[in-house]
mmCIF file of the N, C-alpha and C atoms, coordinates in Angstrom:
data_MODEL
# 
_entry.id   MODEL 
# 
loop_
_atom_site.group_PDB 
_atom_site.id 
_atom_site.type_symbol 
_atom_site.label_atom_id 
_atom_site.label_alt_id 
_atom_site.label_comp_id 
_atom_site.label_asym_id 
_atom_site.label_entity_id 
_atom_site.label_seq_id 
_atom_site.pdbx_PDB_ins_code 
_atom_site.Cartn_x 
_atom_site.Cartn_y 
_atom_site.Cartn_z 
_atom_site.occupancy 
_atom_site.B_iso_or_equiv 
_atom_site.pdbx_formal_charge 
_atom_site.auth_seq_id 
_atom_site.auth_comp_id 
_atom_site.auth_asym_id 
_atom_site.auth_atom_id 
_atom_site.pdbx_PDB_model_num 
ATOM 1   N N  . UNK A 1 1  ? 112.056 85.500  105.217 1.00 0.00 ? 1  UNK A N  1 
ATOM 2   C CA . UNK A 1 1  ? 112.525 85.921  103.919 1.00 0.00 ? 1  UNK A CA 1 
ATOM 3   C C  . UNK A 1 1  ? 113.125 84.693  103.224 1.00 0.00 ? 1  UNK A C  1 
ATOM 4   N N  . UNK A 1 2  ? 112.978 84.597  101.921 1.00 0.00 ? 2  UNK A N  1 
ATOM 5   C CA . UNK A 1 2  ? 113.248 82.870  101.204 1.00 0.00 ? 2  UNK A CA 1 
ATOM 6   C C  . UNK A 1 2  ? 114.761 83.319  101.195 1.00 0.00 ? 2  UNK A C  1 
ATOM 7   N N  . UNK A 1 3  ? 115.206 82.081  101.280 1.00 0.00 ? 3  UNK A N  1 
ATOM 8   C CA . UNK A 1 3  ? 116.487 82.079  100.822 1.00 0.00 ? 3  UNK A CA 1 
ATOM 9   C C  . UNK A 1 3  ? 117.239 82.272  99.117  1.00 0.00 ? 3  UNK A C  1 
ATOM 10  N N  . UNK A 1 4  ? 115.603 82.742  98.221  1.00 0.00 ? 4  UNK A N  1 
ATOM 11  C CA . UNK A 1 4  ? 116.407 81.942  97.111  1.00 0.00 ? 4  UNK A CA 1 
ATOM 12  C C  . UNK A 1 4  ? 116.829 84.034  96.891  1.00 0.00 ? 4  UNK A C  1 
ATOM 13  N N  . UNK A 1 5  ? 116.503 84.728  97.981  1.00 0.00 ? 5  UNK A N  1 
ATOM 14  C CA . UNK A 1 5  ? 117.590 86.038  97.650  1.00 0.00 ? 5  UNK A CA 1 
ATOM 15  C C  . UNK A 1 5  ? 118.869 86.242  98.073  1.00 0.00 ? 5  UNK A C  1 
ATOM 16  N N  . UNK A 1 6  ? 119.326 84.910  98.622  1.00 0.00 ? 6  UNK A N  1 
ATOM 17  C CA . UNK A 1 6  ? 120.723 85.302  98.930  1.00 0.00 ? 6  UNK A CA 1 
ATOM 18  C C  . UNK A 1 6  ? 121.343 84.683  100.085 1.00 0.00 ? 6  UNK A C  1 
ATOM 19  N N  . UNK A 1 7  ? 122.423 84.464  100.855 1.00 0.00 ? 7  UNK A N  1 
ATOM 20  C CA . UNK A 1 7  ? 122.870 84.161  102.309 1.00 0.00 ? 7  UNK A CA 1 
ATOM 21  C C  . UNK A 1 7  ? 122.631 85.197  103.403 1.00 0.00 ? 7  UNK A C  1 
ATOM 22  N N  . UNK A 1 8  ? 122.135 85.085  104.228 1.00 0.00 ? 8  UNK A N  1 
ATOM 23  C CA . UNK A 1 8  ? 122.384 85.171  105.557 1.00 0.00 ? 8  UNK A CA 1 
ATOM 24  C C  . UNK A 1 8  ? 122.562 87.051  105.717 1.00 0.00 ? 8  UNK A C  1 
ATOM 25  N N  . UNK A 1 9  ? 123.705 87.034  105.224 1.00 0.00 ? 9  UNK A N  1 
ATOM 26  C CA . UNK A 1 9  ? 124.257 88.631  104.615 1.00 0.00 ? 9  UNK A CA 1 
ATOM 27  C C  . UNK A 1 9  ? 123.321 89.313  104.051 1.00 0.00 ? 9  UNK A C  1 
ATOM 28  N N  . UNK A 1 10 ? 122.999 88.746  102.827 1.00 0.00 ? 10 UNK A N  1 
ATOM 29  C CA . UNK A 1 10 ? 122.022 89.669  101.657 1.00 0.00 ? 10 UNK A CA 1 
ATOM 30  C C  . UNK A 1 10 ? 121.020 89.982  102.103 1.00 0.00 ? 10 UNK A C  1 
ATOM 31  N N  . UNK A 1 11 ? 120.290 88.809  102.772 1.00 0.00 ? 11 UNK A N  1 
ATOM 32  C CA . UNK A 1 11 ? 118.710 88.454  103.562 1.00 0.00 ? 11 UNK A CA 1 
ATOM 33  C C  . UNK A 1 11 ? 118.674 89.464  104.406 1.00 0.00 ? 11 UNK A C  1 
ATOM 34  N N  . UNK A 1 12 ? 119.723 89.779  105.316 1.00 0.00 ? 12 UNK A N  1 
ATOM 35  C CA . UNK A 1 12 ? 119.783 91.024  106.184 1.00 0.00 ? 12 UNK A CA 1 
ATOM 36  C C  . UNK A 1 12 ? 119.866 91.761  106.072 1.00 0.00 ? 12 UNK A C  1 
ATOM 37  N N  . UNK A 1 13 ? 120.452 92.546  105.063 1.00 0.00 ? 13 UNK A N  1 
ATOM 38  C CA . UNK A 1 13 ? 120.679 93.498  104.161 1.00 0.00 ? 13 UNK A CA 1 
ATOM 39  C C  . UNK A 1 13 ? 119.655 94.444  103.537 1.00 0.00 ? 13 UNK A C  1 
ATOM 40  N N  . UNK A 1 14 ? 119.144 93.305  103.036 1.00 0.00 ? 14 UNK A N  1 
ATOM 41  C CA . UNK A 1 14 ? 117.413 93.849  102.212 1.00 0.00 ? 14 UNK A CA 1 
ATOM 42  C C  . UNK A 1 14 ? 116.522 94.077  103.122 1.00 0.00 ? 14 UNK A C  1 
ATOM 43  N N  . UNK A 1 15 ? 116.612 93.123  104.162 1.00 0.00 ? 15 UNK A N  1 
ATOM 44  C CA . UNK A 1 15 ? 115.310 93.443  105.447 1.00 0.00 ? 15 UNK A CA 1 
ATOM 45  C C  . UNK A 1 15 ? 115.801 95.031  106.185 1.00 0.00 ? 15 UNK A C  1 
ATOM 46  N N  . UNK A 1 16 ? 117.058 94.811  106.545 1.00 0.00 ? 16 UNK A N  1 
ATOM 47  C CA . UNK A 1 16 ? 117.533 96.502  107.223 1.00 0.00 ? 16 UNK A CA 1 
ATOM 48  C C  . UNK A 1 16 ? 116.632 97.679  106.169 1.00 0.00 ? 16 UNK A C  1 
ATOM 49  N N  . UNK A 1 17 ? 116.649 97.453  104.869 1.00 0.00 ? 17 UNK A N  1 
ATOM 50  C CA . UNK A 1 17 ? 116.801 98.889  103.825 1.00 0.00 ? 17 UNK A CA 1 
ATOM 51  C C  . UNK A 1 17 ? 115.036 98.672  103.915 1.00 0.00 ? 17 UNK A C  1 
ATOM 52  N N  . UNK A 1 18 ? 114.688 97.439  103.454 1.00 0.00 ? 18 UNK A N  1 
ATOM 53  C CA . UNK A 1 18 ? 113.262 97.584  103.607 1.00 0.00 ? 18 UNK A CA 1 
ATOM 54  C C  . UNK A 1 18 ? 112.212 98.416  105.208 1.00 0.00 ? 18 UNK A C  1 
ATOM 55  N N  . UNK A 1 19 ? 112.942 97.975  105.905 1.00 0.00 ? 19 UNK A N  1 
ATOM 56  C CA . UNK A 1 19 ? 112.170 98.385  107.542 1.00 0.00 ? 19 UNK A CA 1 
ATOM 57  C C  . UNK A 1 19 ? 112.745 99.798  107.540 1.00 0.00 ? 19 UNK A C  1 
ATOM 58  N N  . UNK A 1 20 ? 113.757 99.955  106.855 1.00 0.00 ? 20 UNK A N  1 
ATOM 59  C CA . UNK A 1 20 ? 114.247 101.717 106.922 1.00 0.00 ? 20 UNK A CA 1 
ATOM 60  C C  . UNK A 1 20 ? 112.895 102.473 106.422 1.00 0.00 ? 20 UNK A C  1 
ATOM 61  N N  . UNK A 1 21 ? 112.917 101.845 104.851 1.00 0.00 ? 21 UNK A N  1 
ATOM 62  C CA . UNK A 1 21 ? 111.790 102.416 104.081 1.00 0.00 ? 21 UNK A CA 1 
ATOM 63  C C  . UNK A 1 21 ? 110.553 102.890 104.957 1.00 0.00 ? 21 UNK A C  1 
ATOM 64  N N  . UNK A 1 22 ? 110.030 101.540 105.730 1.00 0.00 ? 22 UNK A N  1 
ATOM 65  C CA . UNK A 1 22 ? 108.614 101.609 106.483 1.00 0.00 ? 22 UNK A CA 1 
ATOM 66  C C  . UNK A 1 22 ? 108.802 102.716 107.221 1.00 0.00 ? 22 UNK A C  1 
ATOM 67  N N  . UNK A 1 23 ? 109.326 102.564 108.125 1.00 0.00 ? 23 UNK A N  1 
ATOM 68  C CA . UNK A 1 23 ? 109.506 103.333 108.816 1.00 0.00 ? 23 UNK A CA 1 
ATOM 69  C C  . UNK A 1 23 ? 109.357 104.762 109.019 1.00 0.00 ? 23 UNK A C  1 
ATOM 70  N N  . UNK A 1 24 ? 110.418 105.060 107.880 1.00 0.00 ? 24 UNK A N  1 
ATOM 71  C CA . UNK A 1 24 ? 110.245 106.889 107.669 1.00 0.00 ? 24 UNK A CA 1 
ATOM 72  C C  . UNK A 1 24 ? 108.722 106.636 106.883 1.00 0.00 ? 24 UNK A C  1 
ATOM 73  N N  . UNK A 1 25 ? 107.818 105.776 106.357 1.00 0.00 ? 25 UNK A N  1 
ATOM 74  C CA . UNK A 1 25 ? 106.184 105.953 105.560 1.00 0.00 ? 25 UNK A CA 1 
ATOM 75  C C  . UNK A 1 25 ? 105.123 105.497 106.611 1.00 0.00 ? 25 UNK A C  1 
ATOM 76  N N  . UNK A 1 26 ? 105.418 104.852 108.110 1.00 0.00 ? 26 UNK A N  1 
ATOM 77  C CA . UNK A 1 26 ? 104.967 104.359 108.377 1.00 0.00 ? 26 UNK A CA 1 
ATOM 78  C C  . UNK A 1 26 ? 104.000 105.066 109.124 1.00 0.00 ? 26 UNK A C  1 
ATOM 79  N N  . UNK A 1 27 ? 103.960 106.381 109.148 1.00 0.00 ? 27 UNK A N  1 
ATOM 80  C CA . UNK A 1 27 ? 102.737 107.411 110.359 1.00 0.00 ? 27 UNK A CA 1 
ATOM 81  C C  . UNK A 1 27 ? 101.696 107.684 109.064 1.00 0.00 ? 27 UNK A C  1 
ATOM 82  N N  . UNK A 1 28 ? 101.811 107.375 107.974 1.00 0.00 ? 28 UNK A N  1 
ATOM 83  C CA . UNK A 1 28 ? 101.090 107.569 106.680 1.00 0.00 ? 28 UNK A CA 1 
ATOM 84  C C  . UNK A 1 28 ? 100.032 105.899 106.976 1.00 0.00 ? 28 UNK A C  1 
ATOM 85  N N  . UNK A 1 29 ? 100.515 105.033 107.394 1.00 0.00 ? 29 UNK A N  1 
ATOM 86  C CA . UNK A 1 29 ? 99.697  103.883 107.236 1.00 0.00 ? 29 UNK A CA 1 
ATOM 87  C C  . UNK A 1 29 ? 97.879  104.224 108.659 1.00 0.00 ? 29 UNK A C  1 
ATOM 88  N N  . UNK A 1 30 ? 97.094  103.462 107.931 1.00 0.00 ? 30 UNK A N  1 
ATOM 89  C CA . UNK A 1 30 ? 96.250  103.348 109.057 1.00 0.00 ? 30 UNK A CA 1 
ATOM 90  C C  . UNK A 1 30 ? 96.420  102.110 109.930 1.00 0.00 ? 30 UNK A C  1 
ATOM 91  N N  . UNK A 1 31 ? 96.340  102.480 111.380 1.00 0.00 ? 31 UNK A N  1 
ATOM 92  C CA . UNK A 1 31 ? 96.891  101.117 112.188 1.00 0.00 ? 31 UNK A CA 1 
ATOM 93  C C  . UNK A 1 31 ? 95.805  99.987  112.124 1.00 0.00 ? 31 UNK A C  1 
ATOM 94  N N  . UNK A 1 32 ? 94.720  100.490 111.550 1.00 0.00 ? 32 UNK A N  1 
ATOM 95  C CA . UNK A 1 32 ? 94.031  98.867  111.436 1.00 0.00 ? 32 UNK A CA 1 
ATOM 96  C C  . UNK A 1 32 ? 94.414  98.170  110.334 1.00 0.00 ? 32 UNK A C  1 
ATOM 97  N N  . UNK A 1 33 ? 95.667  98.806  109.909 1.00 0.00 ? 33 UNK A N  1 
ATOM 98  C CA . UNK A 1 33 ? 95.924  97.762  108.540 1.00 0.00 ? 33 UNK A CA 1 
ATOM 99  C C  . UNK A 1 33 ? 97.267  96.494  109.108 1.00 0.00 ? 33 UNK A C  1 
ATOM 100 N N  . UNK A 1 34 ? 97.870  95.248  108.729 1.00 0.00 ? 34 UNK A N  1 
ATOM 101 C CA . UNK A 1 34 ? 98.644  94.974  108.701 1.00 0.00 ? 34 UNK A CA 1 
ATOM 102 C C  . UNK A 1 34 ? 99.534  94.280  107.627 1.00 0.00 ? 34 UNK A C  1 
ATOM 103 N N  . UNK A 1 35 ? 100.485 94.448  107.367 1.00 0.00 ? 35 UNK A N  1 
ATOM 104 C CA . UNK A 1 35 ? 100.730 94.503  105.928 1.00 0.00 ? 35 UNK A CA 1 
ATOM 105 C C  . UNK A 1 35 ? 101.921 93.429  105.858 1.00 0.00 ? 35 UNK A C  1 
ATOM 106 N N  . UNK A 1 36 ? 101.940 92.533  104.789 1.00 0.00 ? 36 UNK A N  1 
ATOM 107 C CA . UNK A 1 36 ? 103.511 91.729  104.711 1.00 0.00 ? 36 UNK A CA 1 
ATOM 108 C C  . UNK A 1 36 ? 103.873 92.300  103.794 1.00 0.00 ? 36 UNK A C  1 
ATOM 109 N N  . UNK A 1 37 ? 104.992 92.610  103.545 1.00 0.00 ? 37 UNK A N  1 
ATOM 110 C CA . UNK A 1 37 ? 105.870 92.742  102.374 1.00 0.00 ? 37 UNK A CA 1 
ATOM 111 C C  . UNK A 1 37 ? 107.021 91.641  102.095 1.00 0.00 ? 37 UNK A C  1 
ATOM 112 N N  . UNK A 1 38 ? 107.033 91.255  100.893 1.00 0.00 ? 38 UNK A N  1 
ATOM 113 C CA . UNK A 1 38 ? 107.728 90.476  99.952  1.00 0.00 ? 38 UNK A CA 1 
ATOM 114 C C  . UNK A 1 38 ? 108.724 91.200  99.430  1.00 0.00 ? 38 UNK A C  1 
ATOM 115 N N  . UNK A 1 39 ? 109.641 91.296  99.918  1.00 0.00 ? 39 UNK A N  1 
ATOM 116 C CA . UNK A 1 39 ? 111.145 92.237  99.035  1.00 0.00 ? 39 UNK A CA 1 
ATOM 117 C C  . UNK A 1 39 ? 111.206 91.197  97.900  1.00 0.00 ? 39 UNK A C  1 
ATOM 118 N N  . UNK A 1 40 ? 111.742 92.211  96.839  1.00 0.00 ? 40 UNK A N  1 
ATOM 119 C CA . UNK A 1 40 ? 112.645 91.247  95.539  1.00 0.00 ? 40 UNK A CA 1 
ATOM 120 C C  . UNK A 1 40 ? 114.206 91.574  95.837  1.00 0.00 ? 40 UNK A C  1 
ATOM 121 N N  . UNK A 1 41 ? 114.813 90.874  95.404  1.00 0.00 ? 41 UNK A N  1 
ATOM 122 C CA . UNK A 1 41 ? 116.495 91.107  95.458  1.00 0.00 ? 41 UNK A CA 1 
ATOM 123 C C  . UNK A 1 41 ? 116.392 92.404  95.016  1.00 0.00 ? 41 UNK A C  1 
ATOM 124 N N  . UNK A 1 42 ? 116.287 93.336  93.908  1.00 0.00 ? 42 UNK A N  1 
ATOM 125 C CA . UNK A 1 42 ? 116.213 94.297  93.877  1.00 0.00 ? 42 UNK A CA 1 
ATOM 126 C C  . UNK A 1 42 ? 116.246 95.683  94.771  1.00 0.00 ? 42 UNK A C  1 
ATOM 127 N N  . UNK A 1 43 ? 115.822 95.179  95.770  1.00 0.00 ? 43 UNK A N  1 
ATOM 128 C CA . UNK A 1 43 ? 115.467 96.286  96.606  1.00 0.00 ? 43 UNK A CA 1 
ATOM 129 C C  . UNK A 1 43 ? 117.109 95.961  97.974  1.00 0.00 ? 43 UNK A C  1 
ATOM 130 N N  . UNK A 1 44 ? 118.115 95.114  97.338  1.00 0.00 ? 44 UNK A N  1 
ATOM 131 C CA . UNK A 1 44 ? 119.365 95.664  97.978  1.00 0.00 ? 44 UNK A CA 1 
ATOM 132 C C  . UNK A 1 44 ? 119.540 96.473  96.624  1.00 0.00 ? 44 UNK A C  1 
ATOM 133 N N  . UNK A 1 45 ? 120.159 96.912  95.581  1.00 0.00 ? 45 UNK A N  1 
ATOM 134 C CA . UNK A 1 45 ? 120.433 97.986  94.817  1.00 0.00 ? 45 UNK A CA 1 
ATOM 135 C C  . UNK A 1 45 ? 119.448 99.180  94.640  1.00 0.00 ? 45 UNK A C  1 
ATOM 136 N N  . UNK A 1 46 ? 118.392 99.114  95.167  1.00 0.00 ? 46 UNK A N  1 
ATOM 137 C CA . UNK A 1 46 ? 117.472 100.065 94.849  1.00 0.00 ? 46 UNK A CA 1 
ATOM 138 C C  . UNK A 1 46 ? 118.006 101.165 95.909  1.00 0.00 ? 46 UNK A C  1 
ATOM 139 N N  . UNK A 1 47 ? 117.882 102.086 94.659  1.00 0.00 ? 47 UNK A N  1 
ATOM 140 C CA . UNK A 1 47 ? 118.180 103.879 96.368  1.00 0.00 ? 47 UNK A CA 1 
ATOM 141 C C  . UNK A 1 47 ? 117.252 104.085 96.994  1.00 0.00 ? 47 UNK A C  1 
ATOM 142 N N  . UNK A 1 48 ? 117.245 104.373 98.436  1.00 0.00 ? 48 UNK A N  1 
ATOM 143 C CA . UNK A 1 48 ? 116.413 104.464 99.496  1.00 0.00 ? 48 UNK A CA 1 
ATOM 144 C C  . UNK A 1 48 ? 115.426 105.334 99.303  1.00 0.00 ? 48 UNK A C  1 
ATOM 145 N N  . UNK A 1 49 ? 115.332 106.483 98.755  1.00 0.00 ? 49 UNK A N  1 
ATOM 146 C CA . UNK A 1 49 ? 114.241 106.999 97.725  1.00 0.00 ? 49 UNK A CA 1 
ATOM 147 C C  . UNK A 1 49 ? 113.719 106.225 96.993  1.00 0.00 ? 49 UNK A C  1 
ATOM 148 N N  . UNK A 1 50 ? 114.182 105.881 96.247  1.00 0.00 ? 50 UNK A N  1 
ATOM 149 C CA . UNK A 1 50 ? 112.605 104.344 95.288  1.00 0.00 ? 50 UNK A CA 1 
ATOM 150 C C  . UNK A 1 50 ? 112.104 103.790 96.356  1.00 0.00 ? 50 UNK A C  1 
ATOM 151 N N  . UNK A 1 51 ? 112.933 103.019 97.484  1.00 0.00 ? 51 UNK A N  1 
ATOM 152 C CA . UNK A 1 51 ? 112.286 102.003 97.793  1.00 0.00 ? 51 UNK A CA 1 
ATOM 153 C C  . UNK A 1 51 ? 110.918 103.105 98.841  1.00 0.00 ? 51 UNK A C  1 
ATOM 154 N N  . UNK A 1 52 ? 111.005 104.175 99.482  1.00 0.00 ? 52 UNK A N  1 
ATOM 155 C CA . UNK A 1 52 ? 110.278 104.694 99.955  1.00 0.00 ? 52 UNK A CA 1 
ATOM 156 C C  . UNK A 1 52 ? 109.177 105.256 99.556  1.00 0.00 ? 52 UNK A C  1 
ATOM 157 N N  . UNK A 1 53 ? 109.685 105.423 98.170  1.00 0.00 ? 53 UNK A N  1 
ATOM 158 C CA . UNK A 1 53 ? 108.268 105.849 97.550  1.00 0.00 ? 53 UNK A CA 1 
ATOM 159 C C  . UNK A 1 53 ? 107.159 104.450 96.890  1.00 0.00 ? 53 UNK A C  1 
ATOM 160 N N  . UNK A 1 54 ? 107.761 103.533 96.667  1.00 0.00 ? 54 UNK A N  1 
ATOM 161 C CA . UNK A 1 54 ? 106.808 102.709 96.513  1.00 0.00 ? 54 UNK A CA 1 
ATOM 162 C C  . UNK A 1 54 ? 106.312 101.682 98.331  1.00 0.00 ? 54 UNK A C  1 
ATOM 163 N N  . UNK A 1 55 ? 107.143 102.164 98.994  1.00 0.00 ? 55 UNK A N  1 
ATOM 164 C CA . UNK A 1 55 ? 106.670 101.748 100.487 1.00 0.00 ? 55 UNK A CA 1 
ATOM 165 C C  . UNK A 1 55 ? 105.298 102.889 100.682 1.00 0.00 ? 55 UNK A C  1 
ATOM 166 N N  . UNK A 1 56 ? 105.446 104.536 100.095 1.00 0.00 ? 56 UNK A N  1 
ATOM 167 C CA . UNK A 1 56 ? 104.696 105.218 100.613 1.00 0.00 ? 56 UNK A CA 1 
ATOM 168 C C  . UNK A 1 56 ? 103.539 104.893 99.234  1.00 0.00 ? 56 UNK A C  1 
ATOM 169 N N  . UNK A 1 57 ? 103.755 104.479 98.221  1.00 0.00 ? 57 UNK A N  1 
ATOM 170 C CA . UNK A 1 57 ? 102.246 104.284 96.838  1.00 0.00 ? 57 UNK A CA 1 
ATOM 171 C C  . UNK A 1 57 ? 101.740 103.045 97.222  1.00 0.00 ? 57 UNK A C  1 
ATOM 172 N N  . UNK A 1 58 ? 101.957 102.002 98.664  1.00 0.00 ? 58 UNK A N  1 
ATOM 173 C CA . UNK A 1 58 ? 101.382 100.290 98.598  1.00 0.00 ? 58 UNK A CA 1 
ATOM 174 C C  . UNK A 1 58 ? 100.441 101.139 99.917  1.00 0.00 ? 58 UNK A C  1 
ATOM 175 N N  . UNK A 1 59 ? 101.327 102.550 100.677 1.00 0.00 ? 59 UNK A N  1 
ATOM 176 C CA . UNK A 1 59 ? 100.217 102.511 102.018 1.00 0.00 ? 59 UNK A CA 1 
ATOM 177 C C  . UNK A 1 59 ? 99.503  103.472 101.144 1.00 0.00 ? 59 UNK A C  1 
ATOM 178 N N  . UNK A 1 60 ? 98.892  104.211 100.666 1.00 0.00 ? 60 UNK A N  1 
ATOM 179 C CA . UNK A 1 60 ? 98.610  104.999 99.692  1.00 0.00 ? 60 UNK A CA 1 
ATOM 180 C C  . UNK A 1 60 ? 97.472  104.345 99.286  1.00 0.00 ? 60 UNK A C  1 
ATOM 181 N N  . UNK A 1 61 ? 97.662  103.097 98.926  1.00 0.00 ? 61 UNK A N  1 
ATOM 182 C CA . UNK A 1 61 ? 96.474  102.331 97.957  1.00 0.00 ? 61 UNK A CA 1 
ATOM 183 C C  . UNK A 1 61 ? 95.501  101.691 99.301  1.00 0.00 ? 61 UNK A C  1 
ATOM 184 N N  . UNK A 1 62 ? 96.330  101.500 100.525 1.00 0.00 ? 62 UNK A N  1 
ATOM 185 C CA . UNK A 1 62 ? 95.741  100.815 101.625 1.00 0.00 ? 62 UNK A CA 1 
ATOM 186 C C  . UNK A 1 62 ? 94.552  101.907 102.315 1.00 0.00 ? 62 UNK A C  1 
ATOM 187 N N  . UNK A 1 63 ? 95.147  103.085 102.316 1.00 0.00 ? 63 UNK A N  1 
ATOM 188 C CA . UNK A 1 63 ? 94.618  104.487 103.050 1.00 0.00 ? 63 UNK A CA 1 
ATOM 189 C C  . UNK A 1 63 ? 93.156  104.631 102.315 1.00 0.00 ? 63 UNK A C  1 
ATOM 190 N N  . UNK A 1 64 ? 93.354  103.987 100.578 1.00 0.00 ? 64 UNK A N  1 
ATOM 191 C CA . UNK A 1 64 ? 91.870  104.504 99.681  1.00 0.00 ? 64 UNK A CA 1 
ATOM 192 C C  . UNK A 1 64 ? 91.099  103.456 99.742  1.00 0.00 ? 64 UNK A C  1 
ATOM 193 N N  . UNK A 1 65 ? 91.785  102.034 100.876 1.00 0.00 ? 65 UNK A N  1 
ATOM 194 C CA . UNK A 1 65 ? 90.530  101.177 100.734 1.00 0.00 ? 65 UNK A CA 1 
ATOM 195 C C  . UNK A 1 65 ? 89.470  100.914 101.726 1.00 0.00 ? 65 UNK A C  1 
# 
């Protein structure tokens, strides 16, 4: 994760809420896919509902390809 989102703290922060997200979307993914995700700073203020629903509309687009 780049540093230019933050120290040490923040960086961890966003990765915890992001892997939360996957997680509860992640029996929705197909396992031959593997996926990186790029957090924006955003996604420490974002409510765990947004961030899940656009975790569940990126596997969504993966599932129709």
């Amino acid at each position: 994760m780049p540093r230019a989102l933050g120290g040490a703290v923040v960086r961890n922060r966003i990765k915890r809420r992001v892997r939360e997200a996957v997680r509860c979307e992640l029996d929705r993914l197909n396992p031959q896919w593997s996926i990186v995700i790029n957090p924006r700073k955003r996604a420490l203020d974002a409510p765990l509902p947004d961030l899940r629903r656009e975790v569940e509309r990126l596997f969504a687009r993966c599932h129709g390809s």
